[in-house]
C-alpha positions, 0 to 999 in steps of 0.5 A, a space after each residue: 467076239 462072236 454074235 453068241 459071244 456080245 449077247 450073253 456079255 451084254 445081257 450079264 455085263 451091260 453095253 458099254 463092256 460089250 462095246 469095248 470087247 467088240 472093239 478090242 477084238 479088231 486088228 487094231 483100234 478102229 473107229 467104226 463108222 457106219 455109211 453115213 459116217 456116225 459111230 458110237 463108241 467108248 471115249 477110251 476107243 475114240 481115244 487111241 483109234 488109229 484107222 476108221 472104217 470110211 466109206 465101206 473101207 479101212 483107212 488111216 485115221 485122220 484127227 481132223 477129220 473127226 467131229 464130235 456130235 455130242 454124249 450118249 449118256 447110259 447107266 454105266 458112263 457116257 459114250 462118245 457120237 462122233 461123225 468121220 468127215 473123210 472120202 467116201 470112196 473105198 480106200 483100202 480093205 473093205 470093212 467087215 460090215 455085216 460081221 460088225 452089224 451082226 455083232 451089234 445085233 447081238 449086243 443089242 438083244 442081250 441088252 434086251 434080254 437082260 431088259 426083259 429081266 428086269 421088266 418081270 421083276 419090277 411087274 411082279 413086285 407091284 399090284 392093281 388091286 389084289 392083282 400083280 400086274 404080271 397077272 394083268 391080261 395086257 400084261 402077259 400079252 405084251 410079254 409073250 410078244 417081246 419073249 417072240 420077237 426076241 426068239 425070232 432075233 436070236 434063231 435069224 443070228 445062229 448059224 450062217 450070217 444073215 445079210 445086210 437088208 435081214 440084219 437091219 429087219 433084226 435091229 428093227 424087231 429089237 428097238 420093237 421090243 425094247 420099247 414094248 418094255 419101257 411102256 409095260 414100264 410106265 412113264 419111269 420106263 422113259 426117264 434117262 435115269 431108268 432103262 430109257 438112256 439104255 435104250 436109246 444109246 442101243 438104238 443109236 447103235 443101230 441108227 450109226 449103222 442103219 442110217 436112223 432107218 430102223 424106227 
């Protein structure tokens, strides 16, 4: 799946379908971990992983060595946060990092986009006054500034790949806008059964990845 590919299947069928076409276009199931070990994922891939991506290389998996860090809850069913305890020296082909970063990149601005969406609706059905609040000043401006960053994100991933230190610039402006969203969303915005356990499940995709640095 490529990064075009992620961002309109997220932003039209949401994460955990996009999560689950990134990991079946893998030779075989995998489970990606990022430099610190941590990896979020759908239980039907943590399930039948076979190899791990373990200290920026493909190696066998060891059961044993997978530990399990809790649920990510999300709209569309949980997802499984898990940490591979293994070696941390390279132990076979190098793992496609960039590439699965970049794909992560995409994912997540669909999810944004697709956030965007539903922010422009619920302000426009509701009023301050005889105002909607899409009207508001405050409003249009947050707006403009997401639709920005998002633009900003989608011209850096067409085309040659960014590198690494760029790709974790992209994830950063990405949670940015997402959460300029949930605030223009009020405090239903925050709530685990609104958009915020979209979210956070997004950005603890970058967190595996990035190392928690993109905040």
């Amino acid at each position: 799946m490529s990064v075009e590919t992620a961002r309109r299947t997220a932003r039209e069928h949401g994460l955990t379908a996009t999560l689950a076409g990134l990991h079946d276009g893998l030779p075989e199931p995998t489970l990606t971990c990022g430099p610190t070990g941590c990896c979020v994922l759908p239980e039907p891939v943590l399930r039948d992983a076979r190899r791990v991506w373990n200290g920026g290389a493909v190696a066998v998996l060891d059961p044993a060595r997978v530990e399990r860090l809790g649920t990510v809850e999300t709209p569309e069913g949980p997802l499984a946060a898990v940490r591979y305890r293994g070696e941390t020296e390279p132990a076979g082909d190098p793992a496609p990092w960039p590439a699965w970063v970049a794909r992560l990149a995409g994912l997540r601005l669909g999810l944004s986009e697709a956030l965007l969406d539903s922010t422009i609706v619920h302000l426009g059905s509701r009023r301050a006054g005889d105002t909607a609040l899409l009207l508001q000043q405050m409003v249009k401006g947050t707006l403009a500034d997401v639709v920005t960053e998002q633009i900003e994100v989608r011209t850096s991933l067409t085309g040659v790949r960014p590198p690494i230190e760029t790709l974790a610039d992209l994830h950063r402006q990405i949670t940015q806008a997402d959460r300029m969203l949930l605030r223009l969303l009020g405090a239903g915005g925050f709530t685990m059964a609104g958009p915020g356990s979209l979210v956070n499940a997004s950005e603890l995709l970058a967190d595996a990845w990035l190392g928690g640095g993109e905040n």
